[in-house]
C-alpha atoms as a printed R data frame, in Angstrom:
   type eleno elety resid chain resno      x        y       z
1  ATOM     1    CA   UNK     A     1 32.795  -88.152 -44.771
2  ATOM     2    CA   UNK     A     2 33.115  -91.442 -45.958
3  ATOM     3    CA   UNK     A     3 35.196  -94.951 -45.601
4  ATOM     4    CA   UNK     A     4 35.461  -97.906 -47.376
5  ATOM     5    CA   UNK     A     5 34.358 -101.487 -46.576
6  ATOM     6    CA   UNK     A     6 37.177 -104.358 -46.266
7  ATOM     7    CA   UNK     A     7 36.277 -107.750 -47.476
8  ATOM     8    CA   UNK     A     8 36.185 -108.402 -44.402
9  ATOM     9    CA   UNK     A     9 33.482 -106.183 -43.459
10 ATOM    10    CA   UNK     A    10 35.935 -103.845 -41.635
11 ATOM    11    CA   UNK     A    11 36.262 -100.042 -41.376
12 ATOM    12    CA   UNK     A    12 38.173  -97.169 -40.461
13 ATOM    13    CA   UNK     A    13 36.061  -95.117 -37.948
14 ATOM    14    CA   UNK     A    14 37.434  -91.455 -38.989
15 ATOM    15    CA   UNK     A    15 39.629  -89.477 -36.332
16 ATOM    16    CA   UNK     A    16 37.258  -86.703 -35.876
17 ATOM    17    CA   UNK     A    17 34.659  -89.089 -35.103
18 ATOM    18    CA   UNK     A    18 36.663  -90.860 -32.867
19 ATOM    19    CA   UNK     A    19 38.041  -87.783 -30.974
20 ATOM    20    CA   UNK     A    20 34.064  -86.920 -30.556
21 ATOM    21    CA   UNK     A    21 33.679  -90.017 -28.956
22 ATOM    22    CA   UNK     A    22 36.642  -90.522 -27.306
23 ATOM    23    CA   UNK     A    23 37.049  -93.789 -28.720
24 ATOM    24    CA   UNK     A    24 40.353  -95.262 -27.796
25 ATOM    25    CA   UNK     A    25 41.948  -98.304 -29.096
26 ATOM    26    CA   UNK     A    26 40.060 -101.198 -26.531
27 ATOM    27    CA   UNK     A    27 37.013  -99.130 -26.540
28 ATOM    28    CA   UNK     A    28 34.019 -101.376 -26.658
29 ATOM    29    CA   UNK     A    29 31.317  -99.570 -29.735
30 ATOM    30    CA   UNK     A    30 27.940 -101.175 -30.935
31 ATOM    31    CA   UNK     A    31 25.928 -100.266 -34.009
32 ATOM    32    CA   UNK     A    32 22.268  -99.221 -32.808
33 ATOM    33    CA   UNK     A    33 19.528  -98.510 -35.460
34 ATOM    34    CA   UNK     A    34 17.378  -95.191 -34.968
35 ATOM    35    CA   UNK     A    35 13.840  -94.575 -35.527
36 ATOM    36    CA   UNK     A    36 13.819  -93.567 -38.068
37 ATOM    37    CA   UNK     A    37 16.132  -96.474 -40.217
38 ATOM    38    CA   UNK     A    38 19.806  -95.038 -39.268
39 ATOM    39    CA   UNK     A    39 22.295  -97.082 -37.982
40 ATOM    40    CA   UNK     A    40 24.196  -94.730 -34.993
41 ATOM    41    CA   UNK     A    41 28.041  -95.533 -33.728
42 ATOM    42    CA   UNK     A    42 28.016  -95.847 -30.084
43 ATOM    43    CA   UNK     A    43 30.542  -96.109 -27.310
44 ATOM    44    CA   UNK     A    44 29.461  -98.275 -24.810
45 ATOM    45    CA   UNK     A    45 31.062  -97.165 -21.419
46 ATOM    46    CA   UNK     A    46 32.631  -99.927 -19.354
47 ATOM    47    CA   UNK     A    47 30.389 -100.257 -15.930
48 ATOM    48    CA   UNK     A    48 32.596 -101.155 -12.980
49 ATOM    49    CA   UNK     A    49 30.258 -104.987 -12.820
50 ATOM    50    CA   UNK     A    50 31.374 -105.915  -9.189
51 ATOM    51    CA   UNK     A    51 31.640 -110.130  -9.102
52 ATOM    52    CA   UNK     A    52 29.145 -111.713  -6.877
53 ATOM    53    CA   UNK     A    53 32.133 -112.308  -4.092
54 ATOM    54    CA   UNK     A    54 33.593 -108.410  -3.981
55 ATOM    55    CA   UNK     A    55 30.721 -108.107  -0.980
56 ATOM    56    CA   UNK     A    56 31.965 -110.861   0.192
57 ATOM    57    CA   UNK     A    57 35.747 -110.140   1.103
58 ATOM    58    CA   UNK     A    58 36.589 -109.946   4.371
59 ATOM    59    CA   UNK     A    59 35.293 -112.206   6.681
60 ATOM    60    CA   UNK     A    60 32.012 -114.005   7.019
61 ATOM    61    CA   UNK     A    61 32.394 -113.164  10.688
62 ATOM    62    CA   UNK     A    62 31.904 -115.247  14.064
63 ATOM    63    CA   UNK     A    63 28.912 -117.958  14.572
64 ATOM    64    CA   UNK     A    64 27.838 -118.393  10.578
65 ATOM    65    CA   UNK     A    65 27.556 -122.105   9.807
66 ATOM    66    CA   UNK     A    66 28.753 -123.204   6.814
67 ATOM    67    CA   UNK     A    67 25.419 -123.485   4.963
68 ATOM    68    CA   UNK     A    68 24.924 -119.716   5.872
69 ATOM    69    CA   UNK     A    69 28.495 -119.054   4.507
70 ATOM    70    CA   UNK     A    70 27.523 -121.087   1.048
71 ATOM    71    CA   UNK     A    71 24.170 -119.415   1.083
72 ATOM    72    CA   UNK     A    72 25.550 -116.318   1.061
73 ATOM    73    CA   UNK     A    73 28.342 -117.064  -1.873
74 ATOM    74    CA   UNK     A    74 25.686 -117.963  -3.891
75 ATOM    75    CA   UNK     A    75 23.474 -114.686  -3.261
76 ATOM    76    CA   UNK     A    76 20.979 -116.418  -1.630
77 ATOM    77    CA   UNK     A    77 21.449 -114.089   1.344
């Protein structure tokens, strides 16, 4: 199976390949190359990347100073 290259260096990933991959429009792909010289199609899967202040919500709770509260906002606690 084969596609063509834009001048724009753009291509049409065919639908069977996509359905394989379940590549969806917004799906993130890189190109990796394999031992042996191939370049492979890959879909990267999106990794739910928590922010450094998700383990933070709530409350700092009673008696933390304010250093301890900045300390901890910037992970070094």
């Amino acid at each position: 199976m084969g596609t063509t290259v834009t001048s724009k260096g753009q291509v049409t990933i065919p639908k069977r390949v996509r359905d394989l991959l379940g590549i969806r429009p917004g799906s993130v792909i890189d190109f990796e190359r394999a031992q042996d010289g191939r370049i492979v199609l890959v879909k990267i899967e999106k990794k739910a990347s928590p922010n450094r202040f998700a383990r933070l919500r709530g409350h700092a709770g009673k008696g933390l100073s304010t250093a301890e509260i900045m300390a901890m906002t910037r992970g070094e606690r």
